[in-house]
N, C-alpha and C positions, 0 to 999 in steps of 0.2 A: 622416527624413520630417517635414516642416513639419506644426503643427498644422490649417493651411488646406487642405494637402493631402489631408489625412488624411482632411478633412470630404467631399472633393470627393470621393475615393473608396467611401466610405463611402454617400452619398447616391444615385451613381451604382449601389451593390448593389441595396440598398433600393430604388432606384426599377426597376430588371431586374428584383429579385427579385416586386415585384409584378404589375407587366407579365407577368411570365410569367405568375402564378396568371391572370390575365384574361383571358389570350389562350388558356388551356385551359381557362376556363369560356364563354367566348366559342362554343370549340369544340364544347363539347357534350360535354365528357368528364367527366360526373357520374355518381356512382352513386348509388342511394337511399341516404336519411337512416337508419346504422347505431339499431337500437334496445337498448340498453343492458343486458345483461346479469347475474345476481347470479350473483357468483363467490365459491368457498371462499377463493378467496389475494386478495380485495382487501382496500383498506384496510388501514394500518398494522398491527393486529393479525391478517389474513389468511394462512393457511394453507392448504395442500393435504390437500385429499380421498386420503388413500389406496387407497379404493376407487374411486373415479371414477378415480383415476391408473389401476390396474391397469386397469380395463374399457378404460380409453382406448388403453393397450396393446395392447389386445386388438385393438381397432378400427384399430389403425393396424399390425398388422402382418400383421389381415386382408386389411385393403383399401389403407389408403393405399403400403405398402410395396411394391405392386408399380408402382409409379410415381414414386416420391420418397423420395428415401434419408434417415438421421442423421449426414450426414458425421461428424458435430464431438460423437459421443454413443459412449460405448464401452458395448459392456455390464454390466461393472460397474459404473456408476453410475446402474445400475436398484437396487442394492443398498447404494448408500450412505444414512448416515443420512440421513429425508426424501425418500428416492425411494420408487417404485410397491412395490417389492418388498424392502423395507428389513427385517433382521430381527434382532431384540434378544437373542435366545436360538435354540438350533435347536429344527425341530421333532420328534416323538417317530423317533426309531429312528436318528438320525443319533452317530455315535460322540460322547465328552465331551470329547476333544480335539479336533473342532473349533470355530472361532469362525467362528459364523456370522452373526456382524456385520460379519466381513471381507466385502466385496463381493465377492472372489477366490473366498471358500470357502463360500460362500451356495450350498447346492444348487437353489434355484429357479434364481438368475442363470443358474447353469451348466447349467441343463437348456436354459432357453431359449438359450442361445448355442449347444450343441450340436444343438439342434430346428432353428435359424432356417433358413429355407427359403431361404436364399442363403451358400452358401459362404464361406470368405476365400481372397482367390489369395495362395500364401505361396513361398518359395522365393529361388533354384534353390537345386535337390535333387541329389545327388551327377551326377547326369548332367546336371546345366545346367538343366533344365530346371521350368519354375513348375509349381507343382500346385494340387488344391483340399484343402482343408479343412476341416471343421467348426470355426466358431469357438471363441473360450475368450472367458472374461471380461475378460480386459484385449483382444481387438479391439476395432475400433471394427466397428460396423453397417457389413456389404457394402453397397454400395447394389445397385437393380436393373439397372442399365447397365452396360456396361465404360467407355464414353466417351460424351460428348457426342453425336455423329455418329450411333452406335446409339441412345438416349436419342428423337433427332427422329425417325429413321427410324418407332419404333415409334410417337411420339405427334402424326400430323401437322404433324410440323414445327417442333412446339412443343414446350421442354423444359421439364418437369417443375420447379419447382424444391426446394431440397431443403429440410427440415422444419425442422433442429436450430433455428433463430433465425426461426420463420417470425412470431409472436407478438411478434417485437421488431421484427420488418423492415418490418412493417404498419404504417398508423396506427389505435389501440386494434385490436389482432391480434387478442386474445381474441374480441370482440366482432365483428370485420371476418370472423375465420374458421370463426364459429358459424353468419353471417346466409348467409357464402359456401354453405357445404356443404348449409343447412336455405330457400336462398332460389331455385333454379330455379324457370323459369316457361318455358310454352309462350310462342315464338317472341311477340310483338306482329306483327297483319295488317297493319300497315304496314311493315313490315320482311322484308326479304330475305337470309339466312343461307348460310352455304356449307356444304357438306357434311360431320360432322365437328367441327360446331360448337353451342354449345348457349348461348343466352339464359340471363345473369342479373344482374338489376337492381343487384345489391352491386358486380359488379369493375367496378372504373371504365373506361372505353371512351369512344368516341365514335359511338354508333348514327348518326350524320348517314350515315355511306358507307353501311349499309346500309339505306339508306331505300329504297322503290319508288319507281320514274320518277315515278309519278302522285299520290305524295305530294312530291313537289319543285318547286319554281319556281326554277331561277337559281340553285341551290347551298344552300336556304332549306328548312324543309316549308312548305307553304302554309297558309294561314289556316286558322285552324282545328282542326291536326293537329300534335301537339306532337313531338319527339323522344326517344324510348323513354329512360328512363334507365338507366345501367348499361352492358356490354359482353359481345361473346364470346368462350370460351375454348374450347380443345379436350378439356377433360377435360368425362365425361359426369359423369350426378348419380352420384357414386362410393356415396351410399347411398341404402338404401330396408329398410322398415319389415319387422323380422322375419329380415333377413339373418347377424343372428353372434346365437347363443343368449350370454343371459348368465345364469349359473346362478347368482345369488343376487338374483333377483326383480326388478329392476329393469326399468323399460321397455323393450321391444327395439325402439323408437322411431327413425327420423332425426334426433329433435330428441336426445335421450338419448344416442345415439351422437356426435353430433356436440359436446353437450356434455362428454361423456368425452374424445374423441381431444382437443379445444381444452385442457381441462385438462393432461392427461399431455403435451403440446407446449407449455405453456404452463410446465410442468417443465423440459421439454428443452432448453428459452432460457436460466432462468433455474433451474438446481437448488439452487444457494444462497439463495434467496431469503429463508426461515423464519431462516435465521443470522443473513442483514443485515436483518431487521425487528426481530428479538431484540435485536441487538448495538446496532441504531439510538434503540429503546426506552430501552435502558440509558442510552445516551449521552445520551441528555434529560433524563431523570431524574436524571444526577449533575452534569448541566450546568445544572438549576434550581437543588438542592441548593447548588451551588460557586458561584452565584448572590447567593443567601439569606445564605450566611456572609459573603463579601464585602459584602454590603450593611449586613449586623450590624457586624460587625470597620469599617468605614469611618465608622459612627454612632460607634460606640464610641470608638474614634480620636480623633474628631473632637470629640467633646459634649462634652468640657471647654475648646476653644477659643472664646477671644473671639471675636464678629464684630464 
């Protein structure tokens, strides 16, 4: 490929790629202006909350879990170092041969894998056929569906989607999936909704279709009357205030809860994350350092040459 080519192709992205954005702001597919959150894991030195992980747990396998699964999350890596339930030492009454730093042999992990309110289907069993299970720690999370097809059935239509990457699959996920959960609003009275469905200014949509006749002129609203920002979904406000006790004094808030599950999801993307902040710290630090010599060692070198 010719460098003239190259240019022609190139400019032709760029120029689609923008066009697109226009032609779905043009549309009306905006949602309200995300407002910026303070998070345990931002910024370089950033960290997770262990407790807010656990609570967020809590929340998401109160509520969110019966509608959206951890494809891509096994249960032991609630118990590796850095997760919600990570443990350094066991706790009193557990024998001294075990290590319950191993995620495998972590008695919390395993109680919740054996608790979890959905099955693993494992098998066949000497007679062919599949069965259920209580999970262990190396499954991964059952989700709540067998397939697709069931999944719509139960949620008008609309599937679910699932958690494990939902914080990276966003734009600013943290932030996009706090304003989601903490941002319902009753219907706007110019607007027309289908049954099933719920108003909110964060997911992005296009309110133009469900405008009232008598807010529209010719495909337009009329003077005057703006179109509602934001879109609808079929999932309802999945929480509300007071709904999961949490037993070490925190807010039993929507806002509280919602910034719990974001955090412990915000884990489930990225559980490595403290290693590669760590690892990334380091590597600057010896990359100023290896810097600084070279730039000595090359004075040095050099300061006895004539110019």
């Amino acid at each position: 490929m010719t460098m003239k080519n190259f240019s022609r192709i190139l400019t032709a992205t760029l120029f689609t790629a923008f066009t697109s954005v226009g032609v779905a702001d043009a549309a009306g597919g905006k949602a309200k202006k995300l407002e910026h959150q303070h998070w345990h894991f931002s910024g370089p030195f950033g960290k997770f909350d262990q407790d807010a992980m656990q609570r967020g747990y809590q929340v998401y396998e109160t509520v969110c879990s019966n509608c959206h699964g951890l494809e891509y999350l096994s249960f032991r890596h609630l118990g590796q170092k850095g997760g919600p339930f990570y443990l350094d030492k066991c706790p009193a009454g557990i024998p001294d041969n075990i290590d319950c730093s191993n995620p495998n042999d972590n008695p919390v992990v395993k109680a919740i894998a054996a608790n979890y309110k959905f099955q693993v289907t494992d098998g066949p069993d000497d007679s062919g056929d599949m069965f259920q299970r209580p999970a262990l720690p190396s499954d991964r999370f059952p989700g709540p569906f067998a397939n697709e097809q069931i999944a719509r059935l139960a949620n008008n239509n609309a599937l679910p989607p699932d958690l494990s990457l939902i914080t990276k699959a966003r734009h600013s996920g943290p932030d996009y999936l706090y304003a989601l959960l903490t941002g319902y609003e009753d219907t706007p009275d110019t607007v027309e909704i289908a049954a099933g469905q719920y108003y909110n200014p964060y997911f992005p949509g296009d309110m133009t279709q469900n405008m009232k006749p008598e807010f529209m002129d010719h495909g337009h609203a009329i003077e005057g009357v703006d179109v509602p920002l934001g879109g609808v979904l079929s999932m309802a406000p999945p929480l509300s205030d007071g709904m999961i006790e949490y037993t070490d004094g925190s807010p039993m808030t929507v806002e509280q809860y919602s910034k719990d599950v974001t955090e412990f999801l915000m884990w489930a993307a990225e559980p490595k994350m403290e290693a590669r902040k760590s690892l990334g710290v380091v590597s600057l630090i010896y990359l100023v350092i290896l810097a600084g010599l070279l730039y000595w060692s090359c004075r040095k070198v050099w300061s006895n040459v004539d110019h």
